[in-house]
C-alpha positions as CSV (number, residue, x, y, z in Angstrom):
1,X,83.4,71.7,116.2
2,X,85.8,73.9,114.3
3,X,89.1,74.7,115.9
4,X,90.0,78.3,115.0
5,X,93.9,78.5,115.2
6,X,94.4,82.2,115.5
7,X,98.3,82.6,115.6
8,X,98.3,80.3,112.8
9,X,96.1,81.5,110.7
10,X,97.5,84.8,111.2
11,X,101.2,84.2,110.3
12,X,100.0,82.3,107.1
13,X,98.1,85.3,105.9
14,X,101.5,87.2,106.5
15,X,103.1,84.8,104.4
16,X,100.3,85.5,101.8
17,X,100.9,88.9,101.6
18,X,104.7,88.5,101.6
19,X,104.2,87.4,98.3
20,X,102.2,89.9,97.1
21,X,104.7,92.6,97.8
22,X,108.0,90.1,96.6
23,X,106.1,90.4,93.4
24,X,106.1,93.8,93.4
25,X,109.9,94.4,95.2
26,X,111.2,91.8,92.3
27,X,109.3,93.0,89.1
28,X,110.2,96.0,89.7
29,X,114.2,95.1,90.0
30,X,113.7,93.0,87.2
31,X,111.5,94.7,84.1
32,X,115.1,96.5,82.8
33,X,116.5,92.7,82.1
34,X,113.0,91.5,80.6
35,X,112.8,94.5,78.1
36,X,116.1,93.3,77.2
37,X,115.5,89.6,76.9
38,X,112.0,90.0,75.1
39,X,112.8,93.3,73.2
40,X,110.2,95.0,74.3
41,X,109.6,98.7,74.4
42,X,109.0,101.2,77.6
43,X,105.3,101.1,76.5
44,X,105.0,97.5,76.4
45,X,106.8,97.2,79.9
46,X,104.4,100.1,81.2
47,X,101.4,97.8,80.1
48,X,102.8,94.7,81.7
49,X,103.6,96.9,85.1
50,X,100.1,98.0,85.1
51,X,98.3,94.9,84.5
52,X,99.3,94.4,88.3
53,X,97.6,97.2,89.5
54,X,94.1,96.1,87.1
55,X,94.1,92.6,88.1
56,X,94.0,94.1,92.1
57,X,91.5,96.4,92.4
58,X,89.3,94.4,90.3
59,X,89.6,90.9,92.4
60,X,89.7,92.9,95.6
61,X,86.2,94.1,95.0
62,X,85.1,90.4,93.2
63,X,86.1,89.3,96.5
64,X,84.6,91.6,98.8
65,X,81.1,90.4,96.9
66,X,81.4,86.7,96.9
67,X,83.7,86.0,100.4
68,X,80.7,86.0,102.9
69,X,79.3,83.3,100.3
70,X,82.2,81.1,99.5
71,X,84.1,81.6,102.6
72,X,87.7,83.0,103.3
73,X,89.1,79.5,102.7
74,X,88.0,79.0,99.4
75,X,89.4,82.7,98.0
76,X,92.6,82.2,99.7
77,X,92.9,79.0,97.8
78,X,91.5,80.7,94.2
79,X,94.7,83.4,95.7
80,X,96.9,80.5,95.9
81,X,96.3,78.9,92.6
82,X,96.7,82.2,90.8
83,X,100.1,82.8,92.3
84,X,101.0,79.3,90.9
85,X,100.0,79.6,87.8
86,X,100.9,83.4,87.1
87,X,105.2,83.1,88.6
88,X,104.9,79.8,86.5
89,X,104.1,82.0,83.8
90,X,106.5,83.7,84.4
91,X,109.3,81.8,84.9
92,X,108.3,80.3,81.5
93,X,107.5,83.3,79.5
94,X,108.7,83.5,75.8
95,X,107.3,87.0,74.9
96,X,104.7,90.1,76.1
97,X,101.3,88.1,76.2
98,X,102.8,85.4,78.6
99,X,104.4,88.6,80.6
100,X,100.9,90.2,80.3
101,X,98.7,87.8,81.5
102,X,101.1,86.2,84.1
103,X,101.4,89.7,85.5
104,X,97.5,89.8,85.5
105,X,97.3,86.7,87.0
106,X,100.0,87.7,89.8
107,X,97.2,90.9,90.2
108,X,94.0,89.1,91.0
109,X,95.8,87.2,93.5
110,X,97.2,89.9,95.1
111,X,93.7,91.3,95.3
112,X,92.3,88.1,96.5
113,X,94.8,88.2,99.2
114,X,93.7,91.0,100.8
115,X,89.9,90.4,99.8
116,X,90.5,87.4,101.8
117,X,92.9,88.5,104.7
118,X,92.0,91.9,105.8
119,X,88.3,90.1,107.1
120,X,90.1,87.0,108.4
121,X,92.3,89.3,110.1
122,X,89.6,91.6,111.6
123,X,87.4,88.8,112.4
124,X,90.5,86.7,114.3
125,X,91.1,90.0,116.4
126,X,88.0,91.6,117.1
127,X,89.4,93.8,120.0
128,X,92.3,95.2,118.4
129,X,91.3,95.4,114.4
130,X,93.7,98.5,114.0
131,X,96.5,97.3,115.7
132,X,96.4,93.8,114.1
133,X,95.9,95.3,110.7
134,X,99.1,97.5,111.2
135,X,101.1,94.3,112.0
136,X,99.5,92.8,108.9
137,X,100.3,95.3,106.1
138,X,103.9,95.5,108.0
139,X,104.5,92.7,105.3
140,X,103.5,95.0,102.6
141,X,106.8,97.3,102.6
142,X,108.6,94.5,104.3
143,X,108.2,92.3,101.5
144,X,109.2,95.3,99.4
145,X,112.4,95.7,101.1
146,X,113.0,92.0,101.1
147,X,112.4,91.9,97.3
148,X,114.6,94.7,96.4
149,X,117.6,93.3,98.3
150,X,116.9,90.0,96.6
151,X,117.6,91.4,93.2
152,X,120.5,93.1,94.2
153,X,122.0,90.2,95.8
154,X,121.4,87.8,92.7
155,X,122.4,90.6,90.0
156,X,125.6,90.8,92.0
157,X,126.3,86.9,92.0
158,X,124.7,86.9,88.5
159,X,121.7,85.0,89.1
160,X,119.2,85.6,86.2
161,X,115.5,87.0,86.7
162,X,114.2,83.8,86.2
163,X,115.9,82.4,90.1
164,X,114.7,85.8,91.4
165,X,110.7,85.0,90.9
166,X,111.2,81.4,91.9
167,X,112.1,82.9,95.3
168,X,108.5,83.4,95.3
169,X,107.5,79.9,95.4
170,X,108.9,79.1,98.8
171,X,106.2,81.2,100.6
172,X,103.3,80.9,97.9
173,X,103.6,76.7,98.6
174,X,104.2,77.5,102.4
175,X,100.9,79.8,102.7
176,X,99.1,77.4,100.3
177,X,99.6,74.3,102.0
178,X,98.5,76.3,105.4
179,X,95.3,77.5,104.8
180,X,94.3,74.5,103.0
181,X,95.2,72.4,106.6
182,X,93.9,74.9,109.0
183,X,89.9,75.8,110.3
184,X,88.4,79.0,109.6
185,X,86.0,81.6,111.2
186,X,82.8,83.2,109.5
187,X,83.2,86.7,108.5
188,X,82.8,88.9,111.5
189,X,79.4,90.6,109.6
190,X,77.9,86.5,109.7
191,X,79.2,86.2,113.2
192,X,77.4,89.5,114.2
193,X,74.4,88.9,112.2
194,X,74.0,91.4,110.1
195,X,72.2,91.3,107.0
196,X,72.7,91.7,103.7
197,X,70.3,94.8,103.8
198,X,72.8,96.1,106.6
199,X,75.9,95.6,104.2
200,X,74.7,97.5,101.6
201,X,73.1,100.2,103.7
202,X,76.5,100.8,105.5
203,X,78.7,101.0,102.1
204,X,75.9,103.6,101.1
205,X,76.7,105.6,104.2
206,X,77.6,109.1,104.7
207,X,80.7,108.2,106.9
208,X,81.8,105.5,104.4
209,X,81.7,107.4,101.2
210,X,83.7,110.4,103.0
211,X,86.2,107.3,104.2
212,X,85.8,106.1,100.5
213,X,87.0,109.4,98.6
214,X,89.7,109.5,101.5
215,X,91.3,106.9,100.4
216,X,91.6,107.9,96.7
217,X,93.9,110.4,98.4
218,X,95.8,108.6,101.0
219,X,96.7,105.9,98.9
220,X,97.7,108.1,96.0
221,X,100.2,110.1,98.6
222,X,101.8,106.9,99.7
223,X,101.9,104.2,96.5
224,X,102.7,107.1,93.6
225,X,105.0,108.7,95.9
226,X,106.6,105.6,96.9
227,X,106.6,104.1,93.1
228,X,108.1,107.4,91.6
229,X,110.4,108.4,94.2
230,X,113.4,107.6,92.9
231,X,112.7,108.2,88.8
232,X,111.0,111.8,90.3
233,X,114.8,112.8,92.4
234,X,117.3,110.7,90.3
235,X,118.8,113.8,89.6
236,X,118.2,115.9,92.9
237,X,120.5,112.9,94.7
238,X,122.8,110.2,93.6
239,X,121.0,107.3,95.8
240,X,117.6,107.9,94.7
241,X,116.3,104.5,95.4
242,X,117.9,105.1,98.8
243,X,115.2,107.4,99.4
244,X,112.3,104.0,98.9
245,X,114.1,102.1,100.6
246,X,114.2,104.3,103.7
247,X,110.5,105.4,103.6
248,X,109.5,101.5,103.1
249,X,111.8,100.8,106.4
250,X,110.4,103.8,108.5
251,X,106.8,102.2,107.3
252,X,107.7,98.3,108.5
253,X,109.1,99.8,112.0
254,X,106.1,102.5,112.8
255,X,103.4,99.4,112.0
256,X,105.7,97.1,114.2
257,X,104.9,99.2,117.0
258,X,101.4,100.7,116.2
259,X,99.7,99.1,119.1
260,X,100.7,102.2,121.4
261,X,99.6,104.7,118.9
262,X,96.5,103.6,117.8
263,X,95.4,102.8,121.6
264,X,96.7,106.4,122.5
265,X,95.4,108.5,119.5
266,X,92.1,105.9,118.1
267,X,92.1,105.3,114.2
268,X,91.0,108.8,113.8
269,X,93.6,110.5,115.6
270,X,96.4,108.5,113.7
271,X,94.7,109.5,110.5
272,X,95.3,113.0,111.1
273,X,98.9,112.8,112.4
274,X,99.6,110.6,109.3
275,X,98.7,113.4,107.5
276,X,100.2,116.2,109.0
277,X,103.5,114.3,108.3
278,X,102.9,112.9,105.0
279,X,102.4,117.3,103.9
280,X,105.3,117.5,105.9
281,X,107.5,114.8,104.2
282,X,105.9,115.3,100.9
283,X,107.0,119.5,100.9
284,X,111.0,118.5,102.0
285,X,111.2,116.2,99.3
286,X,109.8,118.6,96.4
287,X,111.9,121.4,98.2
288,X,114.9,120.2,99.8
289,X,117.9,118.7,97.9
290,X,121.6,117.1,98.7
291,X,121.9,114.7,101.8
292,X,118.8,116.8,103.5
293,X,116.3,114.7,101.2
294,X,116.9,111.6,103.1
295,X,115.5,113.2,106.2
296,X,112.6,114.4,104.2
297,X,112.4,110.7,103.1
298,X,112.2,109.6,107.3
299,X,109.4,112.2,107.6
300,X,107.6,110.6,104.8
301,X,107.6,107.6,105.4
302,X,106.6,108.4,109.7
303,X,103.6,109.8,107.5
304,X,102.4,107.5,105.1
305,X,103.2,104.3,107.3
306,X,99.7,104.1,108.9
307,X,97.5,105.4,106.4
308,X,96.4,101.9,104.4
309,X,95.9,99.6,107.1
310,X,94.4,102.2,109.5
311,X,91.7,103.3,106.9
312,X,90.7,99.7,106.6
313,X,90.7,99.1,110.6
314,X,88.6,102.6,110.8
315,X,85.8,101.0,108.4
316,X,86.2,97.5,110.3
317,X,85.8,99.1,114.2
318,X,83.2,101.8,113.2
319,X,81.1,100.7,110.4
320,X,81.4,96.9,111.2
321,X,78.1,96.2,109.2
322,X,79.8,97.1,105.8
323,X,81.8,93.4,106.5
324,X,84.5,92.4,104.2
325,X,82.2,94.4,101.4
326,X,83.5,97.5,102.9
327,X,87.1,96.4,103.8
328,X,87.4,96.0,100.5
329,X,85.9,98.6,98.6
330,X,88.5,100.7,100.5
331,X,90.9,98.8,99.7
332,X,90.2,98.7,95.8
333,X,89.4,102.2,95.7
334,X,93.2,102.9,96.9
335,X,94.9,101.0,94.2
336,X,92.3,101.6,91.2
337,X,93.2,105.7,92.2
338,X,96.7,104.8,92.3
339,X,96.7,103.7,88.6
340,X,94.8,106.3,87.0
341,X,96.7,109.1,89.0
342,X,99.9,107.5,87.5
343,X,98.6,107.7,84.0
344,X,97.8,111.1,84.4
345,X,100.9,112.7,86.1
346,X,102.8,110.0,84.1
347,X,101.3,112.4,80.6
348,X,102.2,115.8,82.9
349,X,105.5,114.6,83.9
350,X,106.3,114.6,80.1
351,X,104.7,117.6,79.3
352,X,107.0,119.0,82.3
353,X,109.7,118.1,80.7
354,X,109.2,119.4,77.6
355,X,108.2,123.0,79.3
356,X,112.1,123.0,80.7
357,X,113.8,122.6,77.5
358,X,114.2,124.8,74.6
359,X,111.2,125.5,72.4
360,X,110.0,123.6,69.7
361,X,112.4,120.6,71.3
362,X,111.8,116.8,70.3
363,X,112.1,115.0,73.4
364,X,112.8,111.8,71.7
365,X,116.2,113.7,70.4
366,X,116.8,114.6,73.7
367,X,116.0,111.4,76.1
368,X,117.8,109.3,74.0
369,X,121.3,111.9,74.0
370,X,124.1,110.6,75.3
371,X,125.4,111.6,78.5
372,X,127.5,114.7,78.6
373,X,126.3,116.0,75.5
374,X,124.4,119.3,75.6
375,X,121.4,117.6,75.0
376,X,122.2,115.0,77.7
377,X,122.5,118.2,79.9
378,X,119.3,119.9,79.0
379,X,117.6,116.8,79.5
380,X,118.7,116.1,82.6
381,X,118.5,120.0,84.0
382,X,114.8,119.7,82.7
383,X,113.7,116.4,85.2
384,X,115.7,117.7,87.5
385,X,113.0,120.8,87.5
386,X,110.1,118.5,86.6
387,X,110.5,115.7,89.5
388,X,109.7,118.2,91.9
389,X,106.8,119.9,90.8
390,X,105.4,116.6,90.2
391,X,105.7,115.8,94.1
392,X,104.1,119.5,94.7
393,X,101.2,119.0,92.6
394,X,100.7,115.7,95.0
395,X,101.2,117.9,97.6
396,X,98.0,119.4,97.4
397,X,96.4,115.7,98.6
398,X,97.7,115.7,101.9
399,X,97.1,118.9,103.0
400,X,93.1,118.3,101.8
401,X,93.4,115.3,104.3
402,X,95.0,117.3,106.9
403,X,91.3,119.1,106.8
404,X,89.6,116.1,106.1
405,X,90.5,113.8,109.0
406,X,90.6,116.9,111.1
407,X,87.0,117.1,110.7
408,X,86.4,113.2,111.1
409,X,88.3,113.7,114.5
410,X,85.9,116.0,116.1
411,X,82.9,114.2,114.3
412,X,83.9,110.9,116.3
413,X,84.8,112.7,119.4
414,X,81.0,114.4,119.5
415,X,79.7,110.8,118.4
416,X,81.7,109.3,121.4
417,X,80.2,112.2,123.8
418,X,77.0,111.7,122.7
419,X,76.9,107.7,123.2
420,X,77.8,108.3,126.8
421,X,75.6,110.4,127.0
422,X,72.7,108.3,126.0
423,X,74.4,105.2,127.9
424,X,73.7,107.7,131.3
């Protein structure tokens, strides 16, 4: 008889996840030192950054396929493994293809993580998915924050890059060890017996692929945003990066205390509100400037907080036949929208630029002008106008949500009426 240690299985999934977001608090303090070590150019180190976001999205949905066959334990330990090998990599890289593929590596785990966790969670807590989700993903910009403090702690006592991802082996060995000790459940879809039939239905339904396109734009509001913040206003205020690390703080509080929300608004309710302030948030920061763009930055981040893990505990308390198929579906179809977006507006935010600065401009000449110059000035007056309208364009996301989960309110308040209805 299997012993199904809840608490325990629960913190060593937050552990799991902890790592996922150290990797991406840490590479991201780090990639300015490993273009200098390796000589490699802003292309190269865009193509390592965004190997990360392949390697997720495409073992998130692997996952979601092959867990209810091989069982949570067995991906987490595939998660584990890839971890190993991938900071191992590296630690020990001596160029781009080891940066590449270790990056790739550090990816798929990240994606079997959560292809793993967010049905292991929902399946521990059956009565409070939302809630327990929220406390979950509070490790997501925790281990953000964490990571980011990390490498400004060891760049200030002078501790290479290579110390800064070994950090990443305490909890990678610490999870590892854990779920390879500890009993776990069947996917709640097994447990509930539905079929295989049922899975696919649900994914096929109306409600999901509505929740589906959703979170194309929920997760493109919160990740771009959160990744471009501070390149987007380095020149509207002098503590840019400030700005992330408020909005990841706000985000770690308001899913510390999501229990009262959710039970007081349901999943749908919080969806709306999210995006109400995430419009909100989104239009002070394109708008506002000086000392007032850190309150935009609080606003934000109140909005943004719950989307993620409350789209996945919608899909897991009102489509529970979709299983971890459907947990993860959403989940992949956040990040894979959150890397093409970030191609795209990554081409526009050029094309910005160039708009802002005198005709027929090279803006090699100009982005490589030394400060102070009058190129230097013109290139800097030109993001300063180009940031902005970036985060306006994305504005235009939000406020289709604010519609969007508007309507899925009132379409799950009628569905509730009618089910007591029929219950009389």
């Amino acid at each position: 008889m299997k012993q199904i240690q809840t608490t325990k299985l629960f913190w060593a999934s937050c552990l799991a996840l902890l790592v996922t977001s150290l990797s991406f608090g840490i590479r991201a303090g780090m990639m300015n030192q490993l273009g200098l070590d390796f000589q490699l150019s802003a292309t190269q180190l865009g193509t390592i950054t965004a190997t990360a976001f392949w390697g997720f999205p495409l073992a998130i949905v692997i996952g979601g396929f092959i867990v209810d066959i091989i069982g949570m334990k067995r991906l987490l330990v595939m998660a584990f493994l890839f971890h190993l090998i991938g900071i191992l990599l590296t630690i020990f890289a001596q160029g781009y293809w080891t940066l590449f593929f270790s990056t790739l590596l550090i990816g798929i785990a990240n994606g079997t993580v959560e292809a793993a966790c967010n049905p292991l969670v929902a399946a521990l807590y059956p009565q409070e998915k939302t809630t327990r989700l929220n406390y979950f993903h509070l490790w997501f910009p925790g281990g953000v924050v964490i990571g980011t403090l990390l490498v400004t702690l060891f760049v200030y006592l002078g501790i290479g890059w290579k110390f800064q991802v070994a950090m990443m082996m305490i909890p990678t060995v610490i999870y590892g060890y854990l779920f390879s000790k500890l009993d776990f459940p069947v996917t709640e879809r097994v447990s509930s017996g539905y079929s295989t039939a049922d899975m696919y239905k649900a994914v096929g339904s109306p409600l999901f692929l509505f929740l589906f396109i959703c979170m194309f734009m929920t997760a493109i509001t919160e990740l771009f945003t959160g990744q471009w913040i501070s390149l987007l206003l380095k020149n509207v205020t002098d503590n840019a990066i400030l700005l992330l690390t408020i909005t990841t703080g706000v985000m770690v509080v308001g899913r510390a205390f999501a229990k009262p929300i959710v039970e007081k608004l349901a999943p749908q309710g919080v969806l709306l509100f999210s995006a109400v302030f995430a419009a909100i948030g989104l239009y002070m920061l394109a708008t506002l400037t000086g000392n007032a763009v850190f309150f935009a930055a609080l606003i934000f981040g109140v909005g943004v907080c719950y989307f993620w893990p409350t789209m996945i505990g919608f899909v897991a308390e009102n489509i529970p036949q979709s299983g971890a198929l459907g947990l993860n579906l959403i989940g992949g179809a956040g990040m894979f929208a959150v890397s093409i977006y970030t191609m795209i507006m990554g081409s526009y935010y050029d094309g910005l630029i160039i708009k802002h600065l005198p005709e027929g401009s090279d803006i090699n000449l100009y982005s490589s002008a030394a400060d102070g110059t009058t190129e230097g000035l013109a290139y800097a007056a030109a993001k300063n106008l180009a940031g902005p309208e970036v985060l306006q364009i994305t504005l235009i996301l939000p406020v289709i949500l604010i519609f969007a989960f508007g309507g899925l309110y009132l379409y799950m308040k009628k569905r509730k009426q009618n089910m007591v209805l029929t219950v009389q």
